[in-house]
Residue, then its C-alpha position, 0 to 999 in steps of 0.5 A: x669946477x665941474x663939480x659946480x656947473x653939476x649943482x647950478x645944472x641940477x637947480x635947473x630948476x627951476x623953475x617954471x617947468x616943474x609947475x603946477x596951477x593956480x591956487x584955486x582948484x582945478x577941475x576936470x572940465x577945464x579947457x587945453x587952454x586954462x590947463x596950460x596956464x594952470x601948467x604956467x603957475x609954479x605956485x598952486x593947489x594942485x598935484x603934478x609929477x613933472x619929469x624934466x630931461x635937460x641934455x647939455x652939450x660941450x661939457x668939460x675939456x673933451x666938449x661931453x654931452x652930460x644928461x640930468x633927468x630932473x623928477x620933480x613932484x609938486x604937492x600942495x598942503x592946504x594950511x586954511x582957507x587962505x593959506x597952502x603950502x606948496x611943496x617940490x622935490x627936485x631929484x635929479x638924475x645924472x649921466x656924466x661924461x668923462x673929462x680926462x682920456x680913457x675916463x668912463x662916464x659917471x651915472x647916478x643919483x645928483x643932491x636932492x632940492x626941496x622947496x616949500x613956498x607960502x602962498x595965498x589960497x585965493x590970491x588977491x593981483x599978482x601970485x606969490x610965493x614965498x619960502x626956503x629951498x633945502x639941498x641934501x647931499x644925497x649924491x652917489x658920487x663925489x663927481x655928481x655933487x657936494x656933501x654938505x648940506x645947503x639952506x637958503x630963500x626962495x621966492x616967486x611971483x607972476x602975473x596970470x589973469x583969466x582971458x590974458x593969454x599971457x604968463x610972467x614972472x620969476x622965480x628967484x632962490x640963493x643956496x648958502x652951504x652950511x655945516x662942514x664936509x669935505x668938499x668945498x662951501x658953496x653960495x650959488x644963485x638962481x633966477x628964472x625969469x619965465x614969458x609964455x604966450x597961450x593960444x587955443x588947443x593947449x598950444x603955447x610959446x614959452x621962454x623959461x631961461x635959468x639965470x645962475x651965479x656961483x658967488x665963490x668963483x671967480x668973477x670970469x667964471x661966475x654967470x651962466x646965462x642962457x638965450x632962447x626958449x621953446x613950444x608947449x602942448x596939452x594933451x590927454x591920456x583918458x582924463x589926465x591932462x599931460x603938459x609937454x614942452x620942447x626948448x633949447x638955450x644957448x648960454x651967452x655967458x658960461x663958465x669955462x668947460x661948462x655947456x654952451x647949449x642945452x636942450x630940455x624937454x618936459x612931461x608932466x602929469x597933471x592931477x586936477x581936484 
């Protein structure tokens, strides 16, 4: 069980935070403002290296706190001029607590994700994305993931207008196992609704919840499903526009031993054309 709660928490992806901009290039001269809706958008031609720390806590049977500092670099691939490939690799890095008396503590190295969507360059009402998610065991410990590989669909949409200070949408994937390994098959389930309100300065609220299922277990310990959300702010080191946010969740559904509240908290540089 634990084992699983690790998979669906390094997903955690999810989504939103790890994003980029919108598919028309940005440029240096853009406002706080348009930066942090450019921030909103996981689809986007633009380079950005967001660094996500998720702090878990009541992990396991001895109530735990487990960390997983998710390194996710998005890199946009322009196919044409109507088409990009947007690219993100989700790496994350764990510190699990021990969950039997006397136990130590386990550090390292999760199952690396990655994300290609196909996205239109100039899109024409809502923004999509489209594509495959791969997960590689890439884990350096048996406790921090699973050795088969994972393959499945990934799909986003949102709604971001010029002069609308709102940001909405999803994001949605599903992870199917494949091969054979030593570890149990897998099938886990992922959406993240996303809501974020702009105000001027860089300033916004947002609420980014990471809906997980794990179809393989039993139907009492299937869904985590989180409550809550948080604030964002632009700032500026020299030129570089940096996105930061602070959010906590409370899971109102859970798996037995798995963290009933999380706080995240985000960096992200931003790379403007």
């Amino acid at each position: 069980m634990a084992r699983k709660n690790l998979i669906n928490a390094a997903r955690v992806l999810g989504a939103l935070s790890l994003a980029a901009a919108l598919a028309a290039p940005a440029s240096a001269e853009m406002s706080a403002e348009e930066l942090a809706k450019l921030a909103q958008n996981p689809v986007g031609n633009l380079i950005s290296l967001p660094f996500q720390n998720n702090t878990n806590f009541n992990v396991g049977p001895r109530d735990g706190t487990q960390n997983i500092l998710n390194i996710q670099p998005v890199i946009p691939i322009e196919v044409n001029s109507e088409w990009n490939v947007i690219t993100r690799t989700i790496m994350p890095v764990i510190s699990q607590p021990a969950f039997v008396p006397g136990g130590n503590r386990t550090n390292g190295i999760g199952d690396i994700q990655f994300t290609a969507f196909l996205s239109p360059a100039v899109p024409k009402g809502a923004i999509w994305g489209a594509g495959a998610i791969v997960q590689m065991p890439t884990n350096s410990n048996d406790a921090l993931g699973n050795d088969r590989w994972g393959l499945g669909p990934s799909f986003v949409l949102l709604n971001l207008k010029k002069g609308d200070p709102w940001v909405y949408g999803f994001l949605v994937n599903n992870i199917w196992s494949v091969g054979s390994g030593s570890d149990a098959s897998y099938n886990n389930f992922l959406l993240q609704p996303f809501l974020n309100y702009n105000f001027a300065g860089g300033f916004y609220l947002t609420s980014a919840p990471i809906v997980t299922a794990d179809w393989k277990a039993d139907s009492s310990q299937r869904w985590t499903v989180p409550l809550g959300g948080g604030v964002g702010k632009i700032f500026h080191f020299g030129k570089l526009p940096v996105n930061t946010q602070l959010s906590a969740y409370y899971n109102v559904a859970h798996p037995d031993n798995a963290a009933n509240w999380q706080l995240r908290l985000q960096v992200q540089l931003m790379f403007p054309k």
